[in-house]
ZADO-1210 file (C-alpha; in nm, 4 decimals, padded with zeros to 6 digits):
<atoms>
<atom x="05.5341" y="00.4528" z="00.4193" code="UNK" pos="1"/>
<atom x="05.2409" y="00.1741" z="00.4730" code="UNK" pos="2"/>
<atom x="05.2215" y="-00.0745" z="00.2147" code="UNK" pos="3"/>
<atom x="05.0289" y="-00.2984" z="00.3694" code="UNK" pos="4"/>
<atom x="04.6253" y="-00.4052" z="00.2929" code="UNK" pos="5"/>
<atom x="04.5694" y="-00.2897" z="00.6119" code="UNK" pos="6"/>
<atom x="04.6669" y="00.1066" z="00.5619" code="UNK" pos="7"/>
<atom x="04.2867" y="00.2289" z="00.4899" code="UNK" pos="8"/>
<atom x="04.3342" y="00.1710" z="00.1250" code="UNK" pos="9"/>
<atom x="04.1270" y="-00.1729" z="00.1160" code="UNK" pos="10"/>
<atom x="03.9579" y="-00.1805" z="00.4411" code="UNK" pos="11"/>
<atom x="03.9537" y="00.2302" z="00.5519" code="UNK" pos="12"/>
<atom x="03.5878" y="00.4223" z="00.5543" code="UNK" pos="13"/>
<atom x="03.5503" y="00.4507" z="00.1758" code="UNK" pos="14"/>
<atom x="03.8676" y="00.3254" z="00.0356" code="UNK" pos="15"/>
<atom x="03.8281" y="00.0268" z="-00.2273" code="UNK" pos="16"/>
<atom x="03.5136" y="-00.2215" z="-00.1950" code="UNK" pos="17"/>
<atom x="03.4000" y="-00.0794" z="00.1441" code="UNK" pos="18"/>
<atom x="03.1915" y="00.2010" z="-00.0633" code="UNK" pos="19"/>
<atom x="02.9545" y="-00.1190" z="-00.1803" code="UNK" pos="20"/>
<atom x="02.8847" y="-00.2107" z="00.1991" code="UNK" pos="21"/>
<atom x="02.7856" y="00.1022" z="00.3111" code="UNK" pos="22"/>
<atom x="02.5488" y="00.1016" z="-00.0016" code="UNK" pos="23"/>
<atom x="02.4181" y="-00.1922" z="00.1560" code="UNK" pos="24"/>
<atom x="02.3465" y="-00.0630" z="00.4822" code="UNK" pos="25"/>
<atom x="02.2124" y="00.2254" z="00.3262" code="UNK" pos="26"/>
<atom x="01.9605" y="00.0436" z="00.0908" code="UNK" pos="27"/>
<atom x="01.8380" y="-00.2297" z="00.3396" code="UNK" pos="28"/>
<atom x="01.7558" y="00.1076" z="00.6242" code="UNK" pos="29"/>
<atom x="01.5478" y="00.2711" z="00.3492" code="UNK" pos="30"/>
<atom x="01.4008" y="-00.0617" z="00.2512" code="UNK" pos="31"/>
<atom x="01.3019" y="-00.1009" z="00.6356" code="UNK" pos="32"/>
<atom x="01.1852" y="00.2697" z="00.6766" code="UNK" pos="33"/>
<atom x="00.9577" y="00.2694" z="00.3879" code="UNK" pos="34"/>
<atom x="00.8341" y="-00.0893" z="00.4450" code="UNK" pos="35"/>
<atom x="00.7510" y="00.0467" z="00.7832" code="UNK" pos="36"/>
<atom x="00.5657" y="00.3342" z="00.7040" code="UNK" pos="37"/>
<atom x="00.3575" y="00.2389" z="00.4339" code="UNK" pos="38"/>
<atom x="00.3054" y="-00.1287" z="00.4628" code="UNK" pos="39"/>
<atom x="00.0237" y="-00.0972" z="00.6694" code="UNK" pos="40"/>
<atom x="-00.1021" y="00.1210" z="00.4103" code="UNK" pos="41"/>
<atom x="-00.0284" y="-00.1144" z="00.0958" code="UNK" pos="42"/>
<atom x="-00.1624" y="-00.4089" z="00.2655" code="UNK" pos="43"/>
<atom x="-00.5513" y="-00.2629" z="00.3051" code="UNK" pos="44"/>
<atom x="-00.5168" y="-00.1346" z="-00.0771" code="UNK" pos="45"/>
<atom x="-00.4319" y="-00.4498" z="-00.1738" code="UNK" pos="46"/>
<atom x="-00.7347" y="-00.6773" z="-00.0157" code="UNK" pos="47"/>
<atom x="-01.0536" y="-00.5469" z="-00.0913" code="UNK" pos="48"/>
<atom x="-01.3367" y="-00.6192" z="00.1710" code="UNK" pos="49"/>
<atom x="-01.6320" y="-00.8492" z="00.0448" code="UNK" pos="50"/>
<atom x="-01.8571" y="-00.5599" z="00.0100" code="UNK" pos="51"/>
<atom x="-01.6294" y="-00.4180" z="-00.2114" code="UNK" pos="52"/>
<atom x="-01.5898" y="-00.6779" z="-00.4221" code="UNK" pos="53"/>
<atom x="-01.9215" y="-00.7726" z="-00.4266" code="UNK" pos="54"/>
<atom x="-01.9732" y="-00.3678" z="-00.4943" code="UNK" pos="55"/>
<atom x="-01.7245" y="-00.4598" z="-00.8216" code="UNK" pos="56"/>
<atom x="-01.8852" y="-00.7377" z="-00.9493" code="UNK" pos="57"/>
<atom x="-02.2358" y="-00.5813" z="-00.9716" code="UNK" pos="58"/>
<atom x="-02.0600" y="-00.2860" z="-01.1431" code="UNK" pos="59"/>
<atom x="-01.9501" y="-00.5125" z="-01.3834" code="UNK" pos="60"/>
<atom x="-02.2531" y="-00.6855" z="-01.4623" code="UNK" pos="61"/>
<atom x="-02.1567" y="-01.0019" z="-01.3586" code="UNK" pos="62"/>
<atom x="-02.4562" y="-01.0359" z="-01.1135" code="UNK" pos="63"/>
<atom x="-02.8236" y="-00.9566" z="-01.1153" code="UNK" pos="64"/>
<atom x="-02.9605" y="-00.6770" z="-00.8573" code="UNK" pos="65"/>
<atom x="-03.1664" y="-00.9370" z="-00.6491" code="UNK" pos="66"/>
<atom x="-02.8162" y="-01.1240" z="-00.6335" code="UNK" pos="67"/>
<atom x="-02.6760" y="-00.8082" z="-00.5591" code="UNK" pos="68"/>
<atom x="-02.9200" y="-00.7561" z="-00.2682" code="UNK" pos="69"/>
<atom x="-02.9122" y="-01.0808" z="-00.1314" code="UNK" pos="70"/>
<atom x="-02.5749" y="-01.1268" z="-00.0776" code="UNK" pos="71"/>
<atom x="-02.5207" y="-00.7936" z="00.0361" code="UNK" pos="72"/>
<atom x="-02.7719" y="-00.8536" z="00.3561" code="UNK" pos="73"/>
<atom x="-02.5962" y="-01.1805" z="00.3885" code="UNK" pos="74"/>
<atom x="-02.2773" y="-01.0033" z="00.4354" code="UNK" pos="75"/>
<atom x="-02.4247" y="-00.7477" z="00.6456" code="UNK" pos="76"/>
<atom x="-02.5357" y="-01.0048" z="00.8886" code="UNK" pos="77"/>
</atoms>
Protein backbone atom coordinates (compact mmCIF):
# COMPACT_ATOMS: atom_id res chain seq x y z
CA UNK A 1 0.00 0.00 0.00
CA UNK A 2 1.41 3.56 -1.40
CA UNK A 3 0.76 6.38 0.73
CA UNK A 4 2.87 8.58 -0.62
CA UNK A 5 2.04 12.05 -2.91
CA UNK A 6 3.78 10.42 -5.39
CA UNK A 7 1.30 7.19 -5.99
CA UNK A 8 -0.76 8.87 -9.05
CA UNK A 9 -3.22 10.30 -6.64
CA UNK A 10 -1.74 14.04 -6.80
CA UNK A 11 0.52 13.95 -9.69
CA UNK A 12 -0.98 10.65 -11.92
CA UNK A 13 -2.83 11.48 -15.52
CA UNK A 14 -6.06 12.86 -14.05
CA UNK A 15 -5.79 12.34 -10.41
CA UNK A 16 -6.23 15.65 -8.20
CA UNK A 17 -5.20 19.20 -9.78
CA UNK A 18 -3.58 17.66 -12.91
CA UNK A 19 -7.27 17.66 -14.62
CA UNK A 20 -6.85 21.79 -14.57
CA UNK A 21 -3.47 21.51 -16.62
CA UNK A 22 -4.59 19.48 -19.20
CA UNK A 23 -7.55 22.03 -19.47
CA UNK A 24 -4.89 24.35 -20.07
CA UNK A 25 -3.20 22.69 -22.76
CA UNK A 26 -6.37 22.00 -24.18
CA UNK A 27 -7.72 25.66 -24.22
CA UNK A 28 -4.43 27.46 -25.29
CA UNK A 29 -4.30 24.53 -28.70
CA UNK A 30 -7.84 25.61 -29.59
CA UNK A 31 -7.01 29.22 -28.90
CA UNK A 32 -3.95 28.72 -31.41
CA UNK A 33 -6.01 26.63 -34.00
CA UNK A 34 -8.76 29.04 -34.31
CA UNK A 35 -6.51 32.14 -34.11
CA UNK A 36 -4.79 30.46 -36.97
CA UNK A 37 -7.46 29.82 -39.16
CA UNK A 38 -9.48 32.72 -39.04
CA UNK A 39 -7.24 35.55 -38.10
CA UNK A 40 -6.38 36.28 -41.42
CA UNK A 41 -9.95 36.42 -41.98
CA UNK A 42 -10.93 38.78 -38.91
CA UNK A 43 -8.17 41.07 -39.60
CA UNK A 44 -9.51 42.24 -43.37
CA UNK A 45 -13.20 42.49 -41.73
CA UNK A 46 -11.97 44.57 -39.33
CA UNK A 47 -10.05 47.45 -41.52
CA UNK A 48 -12.06 48.72 -44.13
CA UNK A 49 -10.16 50.00 -47.32
CA UNK A 50 -10.46 53.87 -48.04
CA UNK A 51 -12.87 53.29 -50.76
CA UNK A 52 -14.96 51.70 -48.48
CA UNK A 53 -15.05 54.07 -46.08
CA UNK A 54 -15.23 56.76 -48.23
CA UNK A 55 -18.20 54.43 -49.92
CA UNK A 56 -19.74 54.76 -46.02
CA UNK A 57 -19.49 58.17 -45.50
CA UNK A 58 -21.30 59.25 -48.72
CA UNK A 59 -23.99 56.70 -47.70
CA UNK A 60 -24.35 58.51 -44.75
CA UNK A 61 -24.62 61.86 -46.00
CA UNK A 62 -21.77 63.16 -44.49
CA UNK A 63 -20.27 64.33 -47.88
CA UNK A 64 -21.50 65.99 -51.02
CA UNK A 65 -21.36 63.90 -54.47
CA UNK A 66 -18.65 66.25 -56.04
CA UNK A 67 -16.72 65.41 -52.68
CA UNK A 68 -17.65 62.05 -53.24
CA UNK A 69 -16.16 62.10 -56.77
CA UNK A 70 -13.19 63.88 -56.08
CA UNK A 71 -11.80 61.98 -53.56
CA UNK A 72 -12.70 58.87 -55.05
CA UNK A 73 -10.35 59.67 -58.33
CA UNK A 74 -7.85 60.82 -55.83
CA UNK A 75 -7.83 57.46 -54.32
CA UNK A 76 -7.95 55.78 -57.52
CA UNK A 77 -4.78 57.41 -58.55
Amino acid sequence: MMNGIYDGHWFGFGGGFMWIVWLVILVAIVWVVRSAVTGGEERSRKTPSPLELLKARYARGEISRDEYRRMREELEE
